[in-house]
Biopython code that builds the backbone (N, CA, C, O; Angstrom):
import numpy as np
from Bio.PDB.StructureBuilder import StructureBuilder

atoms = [
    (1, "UNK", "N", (-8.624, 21.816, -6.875)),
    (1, "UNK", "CA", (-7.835, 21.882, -5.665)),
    (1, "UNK", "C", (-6.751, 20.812, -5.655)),
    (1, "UNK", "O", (-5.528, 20.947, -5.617)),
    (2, "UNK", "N", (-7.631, 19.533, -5.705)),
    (2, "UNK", "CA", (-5.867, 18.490, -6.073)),
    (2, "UNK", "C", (-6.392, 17.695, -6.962)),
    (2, "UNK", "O", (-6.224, 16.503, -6.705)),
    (3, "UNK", "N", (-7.101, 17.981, -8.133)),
    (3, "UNK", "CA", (-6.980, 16.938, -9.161)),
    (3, "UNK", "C", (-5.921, 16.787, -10.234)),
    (3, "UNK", "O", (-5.514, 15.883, -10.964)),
    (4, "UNK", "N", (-5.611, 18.250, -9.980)),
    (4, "UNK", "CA", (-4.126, 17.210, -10.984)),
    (4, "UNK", "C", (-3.227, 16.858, -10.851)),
    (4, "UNK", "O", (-2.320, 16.793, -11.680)),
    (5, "UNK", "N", (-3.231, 16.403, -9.343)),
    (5, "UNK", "CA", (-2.269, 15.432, -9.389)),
    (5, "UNK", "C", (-2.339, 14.025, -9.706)),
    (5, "UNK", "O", (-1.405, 13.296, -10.041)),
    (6, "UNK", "N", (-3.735, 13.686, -9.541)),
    (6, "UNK", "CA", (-4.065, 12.399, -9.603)),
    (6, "UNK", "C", (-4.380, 12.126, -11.214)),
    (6, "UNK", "O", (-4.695, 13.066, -11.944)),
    (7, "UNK", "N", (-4.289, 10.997, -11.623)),
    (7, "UNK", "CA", (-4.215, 10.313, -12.961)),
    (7, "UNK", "C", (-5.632, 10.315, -13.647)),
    (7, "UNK", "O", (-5.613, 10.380, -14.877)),
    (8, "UNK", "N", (-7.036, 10.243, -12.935)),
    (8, "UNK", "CA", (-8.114, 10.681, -12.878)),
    (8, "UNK", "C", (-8.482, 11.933, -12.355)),
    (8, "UNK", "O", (-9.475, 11.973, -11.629)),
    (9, "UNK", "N", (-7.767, 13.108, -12.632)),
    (9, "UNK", "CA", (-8.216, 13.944, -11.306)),
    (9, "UNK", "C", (-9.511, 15.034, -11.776)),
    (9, "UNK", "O", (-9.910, 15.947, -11.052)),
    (10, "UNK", "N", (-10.177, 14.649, -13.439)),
    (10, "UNK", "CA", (-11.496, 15.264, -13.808)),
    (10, "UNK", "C", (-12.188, 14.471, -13.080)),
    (10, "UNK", "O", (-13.242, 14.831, -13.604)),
    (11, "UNK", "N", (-12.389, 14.015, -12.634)),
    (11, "UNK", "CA", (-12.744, 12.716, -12.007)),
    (11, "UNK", "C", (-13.585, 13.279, -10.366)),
    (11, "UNK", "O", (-14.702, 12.904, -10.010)),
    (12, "UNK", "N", (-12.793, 14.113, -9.695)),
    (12, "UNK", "CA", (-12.431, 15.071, -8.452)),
    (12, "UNK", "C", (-13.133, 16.305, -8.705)),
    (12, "UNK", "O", (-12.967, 17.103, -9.628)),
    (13, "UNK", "N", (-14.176, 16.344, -7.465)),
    (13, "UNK", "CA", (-15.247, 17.540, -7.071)),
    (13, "UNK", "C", (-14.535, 18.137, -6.495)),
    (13, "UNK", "O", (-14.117, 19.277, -6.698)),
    (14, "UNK", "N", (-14.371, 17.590, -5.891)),
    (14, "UNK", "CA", (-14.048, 18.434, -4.049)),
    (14, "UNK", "C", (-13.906, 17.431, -3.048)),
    (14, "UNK", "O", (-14.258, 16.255, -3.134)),
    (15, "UNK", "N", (-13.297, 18.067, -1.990)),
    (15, "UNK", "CA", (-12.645, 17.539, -1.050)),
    (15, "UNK", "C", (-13.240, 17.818, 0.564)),
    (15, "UNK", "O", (-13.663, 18.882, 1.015)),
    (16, "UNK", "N", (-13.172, 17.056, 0.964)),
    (16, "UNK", "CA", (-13.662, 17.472, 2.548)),
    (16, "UNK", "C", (-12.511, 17.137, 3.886)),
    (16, "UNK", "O", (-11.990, 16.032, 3.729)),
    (17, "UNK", "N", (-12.137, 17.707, 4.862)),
    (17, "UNK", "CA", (-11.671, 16.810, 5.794)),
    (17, "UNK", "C", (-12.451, 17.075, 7.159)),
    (17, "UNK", "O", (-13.092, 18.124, 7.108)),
    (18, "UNK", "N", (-12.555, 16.405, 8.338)),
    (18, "UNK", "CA", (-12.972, 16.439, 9.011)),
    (18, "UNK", "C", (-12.686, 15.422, 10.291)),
    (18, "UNK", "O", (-12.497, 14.209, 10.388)),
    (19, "UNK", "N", (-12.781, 17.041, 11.651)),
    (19, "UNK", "CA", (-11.949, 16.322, 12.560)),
    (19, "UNK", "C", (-12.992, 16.233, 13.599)),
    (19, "UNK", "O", (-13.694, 17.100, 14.121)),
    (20, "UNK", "N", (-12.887, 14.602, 13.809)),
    (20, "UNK", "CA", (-13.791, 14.503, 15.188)),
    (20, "UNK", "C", (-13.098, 13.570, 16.170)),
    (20, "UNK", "O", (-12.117, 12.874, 15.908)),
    (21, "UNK", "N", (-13.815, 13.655, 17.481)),
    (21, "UNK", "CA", (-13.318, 13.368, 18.383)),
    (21, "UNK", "C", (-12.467, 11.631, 18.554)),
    (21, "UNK", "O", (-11.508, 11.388, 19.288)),
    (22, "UNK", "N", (-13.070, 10.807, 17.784)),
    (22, "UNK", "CA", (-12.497, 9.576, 17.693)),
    (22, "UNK", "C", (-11.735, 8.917, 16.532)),
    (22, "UNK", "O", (-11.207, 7.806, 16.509)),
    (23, "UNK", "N", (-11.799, 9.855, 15.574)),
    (23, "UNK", "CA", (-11.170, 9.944, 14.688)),
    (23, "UNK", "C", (-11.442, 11.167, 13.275)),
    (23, "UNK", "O", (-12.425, 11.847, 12.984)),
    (24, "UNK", "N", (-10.327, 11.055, 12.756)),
    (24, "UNK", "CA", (-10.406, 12.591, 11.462)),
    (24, "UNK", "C", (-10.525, 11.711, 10.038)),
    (24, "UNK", "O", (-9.802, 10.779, 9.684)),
    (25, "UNK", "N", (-11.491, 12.211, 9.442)),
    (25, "UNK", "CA", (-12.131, 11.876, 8.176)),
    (25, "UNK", "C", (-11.355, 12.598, 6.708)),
    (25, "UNK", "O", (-10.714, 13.640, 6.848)),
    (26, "UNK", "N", (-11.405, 12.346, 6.179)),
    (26, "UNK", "CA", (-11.092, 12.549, 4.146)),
    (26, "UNK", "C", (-11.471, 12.162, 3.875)),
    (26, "UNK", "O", (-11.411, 10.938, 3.767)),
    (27, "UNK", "N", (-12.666, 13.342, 3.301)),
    (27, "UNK", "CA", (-13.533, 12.580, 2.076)),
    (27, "UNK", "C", (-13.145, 13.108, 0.808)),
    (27, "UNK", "O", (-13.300, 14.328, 0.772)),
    (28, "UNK", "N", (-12.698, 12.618, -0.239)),
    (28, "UNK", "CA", (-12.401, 12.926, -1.659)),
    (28, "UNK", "C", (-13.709, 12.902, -2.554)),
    (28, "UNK", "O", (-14.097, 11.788, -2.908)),
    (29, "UNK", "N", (-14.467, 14.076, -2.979)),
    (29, "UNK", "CA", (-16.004, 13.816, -3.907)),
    (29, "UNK", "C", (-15.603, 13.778, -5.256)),
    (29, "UNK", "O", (-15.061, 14.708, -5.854)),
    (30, "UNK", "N", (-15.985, 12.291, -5.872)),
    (30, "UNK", "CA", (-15.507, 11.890, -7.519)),
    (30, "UNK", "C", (-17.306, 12.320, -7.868)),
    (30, "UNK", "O", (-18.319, 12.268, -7.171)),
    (31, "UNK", "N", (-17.068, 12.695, -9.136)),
    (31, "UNK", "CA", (-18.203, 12.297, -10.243)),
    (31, "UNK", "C", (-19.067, 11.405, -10.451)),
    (31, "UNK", "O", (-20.281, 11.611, -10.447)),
    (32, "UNK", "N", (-18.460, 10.210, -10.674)),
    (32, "UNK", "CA", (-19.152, 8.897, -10.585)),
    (32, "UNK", "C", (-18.184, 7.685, -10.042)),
    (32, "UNK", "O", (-17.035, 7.290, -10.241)),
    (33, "UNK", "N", (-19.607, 7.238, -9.035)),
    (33, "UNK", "CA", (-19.011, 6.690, -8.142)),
    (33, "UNK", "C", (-19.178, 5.160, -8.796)),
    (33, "UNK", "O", (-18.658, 4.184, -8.254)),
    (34, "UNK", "N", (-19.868, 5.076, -9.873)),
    (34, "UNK", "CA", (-19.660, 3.567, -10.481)),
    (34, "UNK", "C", (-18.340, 3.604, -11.479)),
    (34, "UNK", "O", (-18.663, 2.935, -12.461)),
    (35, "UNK", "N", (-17.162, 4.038, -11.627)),
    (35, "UNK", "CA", (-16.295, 4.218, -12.283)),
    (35, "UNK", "C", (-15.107, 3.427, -11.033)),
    (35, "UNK", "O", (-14.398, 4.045, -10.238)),
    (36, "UNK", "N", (-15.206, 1.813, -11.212)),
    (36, "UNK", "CA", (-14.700, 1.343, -10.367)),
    (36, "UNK", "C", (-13.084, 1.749, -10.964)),
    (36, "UNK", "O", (-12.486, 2.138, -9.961)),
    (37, "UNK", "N", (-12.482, 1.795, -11.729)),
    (37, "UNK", "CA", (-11.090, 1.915, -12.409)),
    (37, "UNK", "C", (-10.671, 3.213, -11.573)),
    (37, "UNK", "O", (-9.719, 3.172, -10.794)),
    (38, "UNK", "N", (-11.535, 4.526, -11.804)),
    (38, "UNK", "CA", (-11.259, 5.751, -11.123)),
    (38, "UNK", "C", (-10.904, 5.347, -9.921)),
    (38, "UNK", "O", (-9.743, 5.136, -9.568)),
    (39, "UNK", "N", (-11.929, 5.220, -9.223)),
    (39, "UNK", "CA", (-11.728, 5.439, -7.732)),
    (39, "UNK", "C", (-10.929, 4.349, -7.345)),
    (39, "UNK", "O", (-10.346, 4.768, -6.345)),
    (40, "UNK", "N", (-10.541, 3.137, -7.561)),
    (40, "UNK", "CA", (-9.313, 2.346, -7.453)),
    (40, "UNK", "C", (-8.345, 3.255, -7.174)),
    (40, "UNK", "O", (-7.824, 3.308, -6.060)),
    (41, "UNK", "N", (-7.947, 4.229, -8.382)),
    (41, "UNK", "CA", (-6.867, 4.873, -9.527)),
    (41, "UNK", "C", (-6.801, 5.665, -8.058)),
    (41, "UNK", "O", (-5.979, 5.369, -7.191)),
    (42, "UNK", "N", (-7.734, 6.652, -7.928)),
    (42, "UNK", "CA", (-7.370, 7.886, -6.494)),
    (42, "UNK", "C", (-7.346, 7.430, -5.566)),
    (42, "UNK", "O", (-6.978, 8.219, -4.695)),
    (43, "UNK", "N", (-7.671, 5.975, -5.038)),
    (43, "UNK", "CA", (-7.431, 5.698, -4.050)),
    (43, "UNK", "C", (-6.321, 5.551, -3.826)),
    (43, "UNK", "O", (-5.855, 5.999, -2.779)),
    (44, "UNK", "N", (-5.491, 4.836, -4.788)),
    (44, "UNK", "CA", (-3.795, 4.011, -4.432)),
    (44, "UNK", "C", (-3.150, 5.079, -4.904)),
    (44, "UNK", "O", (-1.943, 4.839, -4.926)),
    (45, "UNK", "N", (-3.475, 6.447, -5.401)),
    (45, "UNK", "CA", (-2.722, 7.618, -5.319)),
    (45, "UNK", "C", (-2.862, 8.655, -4.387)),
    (45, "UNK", "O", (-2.250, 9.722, -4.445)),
    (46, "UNK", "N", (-3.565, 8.377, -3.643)),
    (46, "UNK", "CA", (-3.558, 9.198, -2.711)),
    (46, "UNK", "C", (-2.900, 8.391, -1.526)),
    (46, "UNK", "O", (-2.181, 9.015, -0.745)),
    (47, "UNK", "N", (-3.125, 6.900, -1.328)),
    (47, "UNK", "CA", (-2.060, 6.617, -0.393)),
    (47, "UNK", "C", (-0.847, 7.242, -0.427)),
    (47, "UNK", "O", (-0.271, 8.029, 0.324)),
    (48, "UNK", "N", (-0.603, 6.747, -1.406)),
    (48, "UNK", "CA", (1.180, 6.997, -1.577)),
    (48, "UNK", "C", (1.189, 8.656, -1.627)),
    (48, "UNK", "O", (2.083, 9.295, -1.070)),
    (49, "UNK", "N", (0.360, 9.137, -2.179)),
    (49, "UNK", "CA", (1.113, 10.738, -2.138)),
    (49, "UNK", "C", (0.847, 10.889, -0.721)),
    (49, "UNK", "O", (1.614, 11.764, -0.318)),
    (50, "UNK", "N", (0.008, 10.383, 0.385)),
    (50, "UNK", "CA", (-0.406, 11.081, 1.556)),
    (50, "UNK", "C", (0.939, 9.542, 2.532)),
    (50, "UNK", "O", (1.025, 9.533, 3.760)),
    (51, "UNK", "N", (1.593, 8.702, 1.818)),
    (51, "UNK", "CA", (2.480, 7.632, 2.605)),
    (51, "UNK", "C", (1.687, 6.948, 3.750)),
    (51, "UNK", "O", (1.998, 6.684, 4.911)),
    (52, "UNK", "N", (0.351, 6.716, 2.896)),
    (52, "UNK", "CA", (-0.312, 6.107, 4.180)),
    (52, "UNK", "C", (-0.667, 4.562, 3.637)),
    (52, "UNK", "O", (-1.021, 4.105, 2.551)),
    (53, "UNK", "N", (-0.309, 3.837, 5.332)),
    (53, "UNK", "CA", (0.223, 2.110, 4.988)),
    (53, "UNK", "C", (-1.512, 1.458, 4.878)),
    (53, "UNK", "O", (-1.663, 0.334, 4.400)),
    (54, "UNK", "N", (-2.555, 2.143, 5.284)),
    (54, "UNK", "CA", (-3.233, 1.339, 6.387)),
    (54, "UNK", "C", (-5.084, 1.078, 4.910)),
    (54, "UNK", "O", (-5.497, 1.913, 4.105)),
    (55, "UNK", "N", (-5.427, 0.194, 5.080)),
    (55, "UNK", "CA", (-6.776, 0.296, 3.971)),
    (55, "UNK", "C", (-7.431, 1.746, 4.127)),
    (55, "UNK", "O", (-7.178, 2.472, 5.088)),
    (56, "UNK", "N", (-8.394, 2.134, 2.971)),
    (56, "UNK", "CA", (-9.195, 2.815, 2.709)),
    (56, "UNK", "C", (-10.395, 2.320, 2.592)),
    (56, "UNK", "O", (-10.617, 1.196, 2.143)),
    (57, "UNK", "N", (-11.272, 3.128, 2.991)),
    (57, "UNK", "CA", (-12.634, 2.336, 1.999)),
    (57, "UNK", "C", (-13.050, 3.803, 0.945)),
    (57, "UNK", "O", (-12.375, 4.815, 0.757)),
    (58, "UNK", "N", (-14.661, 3.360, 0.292)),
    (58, "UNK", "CA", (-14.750, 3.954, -0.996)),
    (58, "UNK", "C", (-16.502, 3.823, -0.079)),
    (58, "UNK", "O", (-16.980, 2.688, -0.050)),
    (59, "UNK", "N", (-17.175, 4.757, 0.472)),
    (59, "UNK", "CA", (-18.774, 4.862, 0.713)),
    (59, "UNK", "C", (-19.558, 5.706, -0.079)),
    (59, "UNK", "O", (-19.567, 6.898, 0.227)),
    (60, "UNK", "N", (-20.234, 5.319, -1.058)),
    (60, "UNK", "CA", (-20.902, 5.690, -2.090)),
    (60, "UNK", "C", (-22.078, 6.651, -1.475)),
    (60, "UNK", "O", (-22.707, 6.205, -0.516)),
    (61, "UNK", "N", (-22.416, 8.007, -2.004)),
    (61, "UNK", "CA", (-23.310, 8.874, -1.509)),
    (61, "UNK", "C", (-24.412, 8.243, -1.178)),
    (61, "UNK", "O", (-24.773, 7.918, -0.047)),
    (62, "UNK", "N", (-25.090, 8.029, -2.465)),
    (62, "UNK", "CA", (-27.136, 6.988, -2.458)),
    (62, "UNK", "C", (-26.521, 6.211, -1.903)),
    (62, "UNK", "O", (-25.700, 7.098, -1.670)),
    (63, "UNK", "N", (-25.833, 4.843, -1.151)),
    (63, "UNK", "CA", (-25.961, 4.237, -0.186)),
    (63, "UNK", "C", (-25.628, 4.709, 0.992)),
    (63, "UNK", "O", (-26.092, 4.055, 1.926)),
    (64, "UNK", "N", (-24.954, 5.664, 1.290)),
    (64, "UNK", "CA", (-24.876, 6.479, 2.725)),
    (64, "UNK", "C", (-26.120, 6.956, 3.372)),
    (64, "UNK", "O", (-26.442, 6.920, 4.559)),
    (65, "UNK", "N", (-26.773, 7.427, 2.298)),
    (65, "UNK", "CA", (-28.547, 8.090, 2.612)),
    (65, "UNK", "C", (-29.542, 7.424, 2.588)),
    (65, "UNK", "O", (-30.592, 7.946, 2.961)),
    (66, "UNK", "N", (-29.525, 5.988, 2.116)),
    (66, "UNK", "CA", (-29.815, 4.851, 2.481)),
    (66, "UNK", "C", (-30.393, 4.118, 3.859)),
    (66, "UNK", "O", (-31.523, 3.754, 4.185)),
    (67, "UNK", "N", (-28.752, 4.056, 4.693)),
    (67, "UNK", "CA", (-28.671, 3.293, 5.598)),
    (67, "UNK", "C", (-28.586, 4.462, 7.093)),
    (67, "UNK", "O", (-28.010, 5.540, 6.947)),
    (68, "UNK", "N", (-29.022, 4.203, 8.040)),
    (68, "UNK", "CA", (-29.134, 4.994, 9.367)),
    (68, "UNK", "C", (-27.573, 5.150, 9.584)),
    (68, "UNK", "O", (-26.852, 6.134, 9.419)),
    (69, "UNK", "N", (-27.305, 3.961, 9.976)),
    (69, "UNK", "CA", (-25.976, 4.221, 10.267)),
    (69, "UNK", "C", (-25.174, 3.177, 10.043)),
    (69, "UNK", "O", (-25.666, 2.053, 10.135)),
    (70, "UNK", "N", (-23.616, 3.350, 9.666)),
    (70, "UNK", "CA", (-22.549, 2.652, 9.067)),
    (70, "UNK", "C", (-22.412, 2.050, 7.425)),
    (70, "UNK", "O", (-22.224, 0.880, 7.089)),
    (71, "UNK", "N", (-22.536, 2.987, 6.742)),
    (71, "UNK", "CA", (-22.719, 2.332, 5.119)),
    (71, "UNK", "C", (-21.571, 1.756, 5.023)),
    (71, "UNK", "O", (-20.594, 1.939, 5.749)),
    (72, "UNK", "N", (-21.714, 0.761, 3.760)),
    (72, "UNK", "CA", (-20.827, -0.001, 3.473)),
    (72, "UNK", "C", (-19.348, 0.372, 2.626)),
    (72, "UNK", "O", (-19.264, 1.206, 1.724)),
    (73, "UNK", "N", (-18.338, -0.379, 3.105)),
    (73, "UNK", "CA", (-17.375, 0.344, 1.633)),
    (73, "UNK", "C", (-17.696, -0.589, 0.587)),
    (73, "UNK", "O", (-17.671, -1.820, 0.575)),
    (74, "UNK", "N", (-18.095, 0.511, -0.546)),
    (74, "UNK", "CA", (-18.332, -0.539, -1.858)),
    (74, "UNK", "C", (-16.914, -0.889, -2.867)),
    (74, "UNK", "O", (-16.932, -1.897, -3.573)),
    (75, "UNK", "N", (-15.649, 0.083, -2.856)),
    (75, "UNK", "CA", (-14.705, -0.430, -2.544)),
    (75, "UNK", "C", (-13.461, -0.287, -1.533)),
    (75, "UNK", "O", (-13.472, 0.709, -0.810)),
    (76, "UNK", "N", (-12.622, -0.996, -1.441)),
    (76, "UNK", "CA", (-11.337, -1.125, -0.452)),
    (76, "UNK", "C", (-10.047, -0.774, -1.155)),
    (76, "UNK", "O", (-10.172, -1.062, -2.345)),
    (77, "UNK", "N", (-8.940, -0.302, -0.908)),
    (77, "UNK", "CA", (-8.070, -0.246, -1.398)),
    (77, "UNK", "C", (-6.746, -0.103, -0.154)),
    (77, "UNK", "O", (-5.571, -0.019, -0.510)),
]
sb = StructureBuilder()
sb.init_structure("model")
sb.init_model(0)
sb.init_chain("A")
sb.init_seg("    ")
for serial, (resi, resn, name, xyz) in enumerate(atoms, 1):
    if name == "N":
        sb.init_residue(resn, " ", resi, " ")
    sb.init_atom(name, np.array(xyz, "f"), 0.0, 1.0, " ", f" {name:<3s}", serial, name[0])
structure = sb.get_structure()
């Protein structure tokens, strides 16, 4: 769907977006989520292709299912 645009984009499952009431979500699903270089790589390309100024985070699946509520970003970009 949009991996080739991105420089990693074998890298890229699938995509989610999602709109809720306090705010709308994008989730981008990579392969492996310990491939800190990748997900760096789609993160700072998807800013710029989407011209957005503001941080990202990076919430890893097994720690989402983890924690009740609010997992951590394991990275920022």
């Amino acid at each position: 769907m949009i991996g080739e645009q991105f420089d990693y984009g074998d890298e890229i499952c699938g995509a989610v977006v999602s709109v809720r009431g306090k705010q709308e979500r994008i989730a981008i699903w990579t392969k492996n989520a310990g491939n800190e270089t990748a997900q760096i790589n789609i993160g700072k390309q998807w800013k710029e292709f989407m011209d957005y100024k503001d941080s990202i985070g990076f919430i890893v699946h097994d720690d989402a299912k983890k924690m009740d509520k609010g997992p951590k970003n394991r990275y920022t970009v």
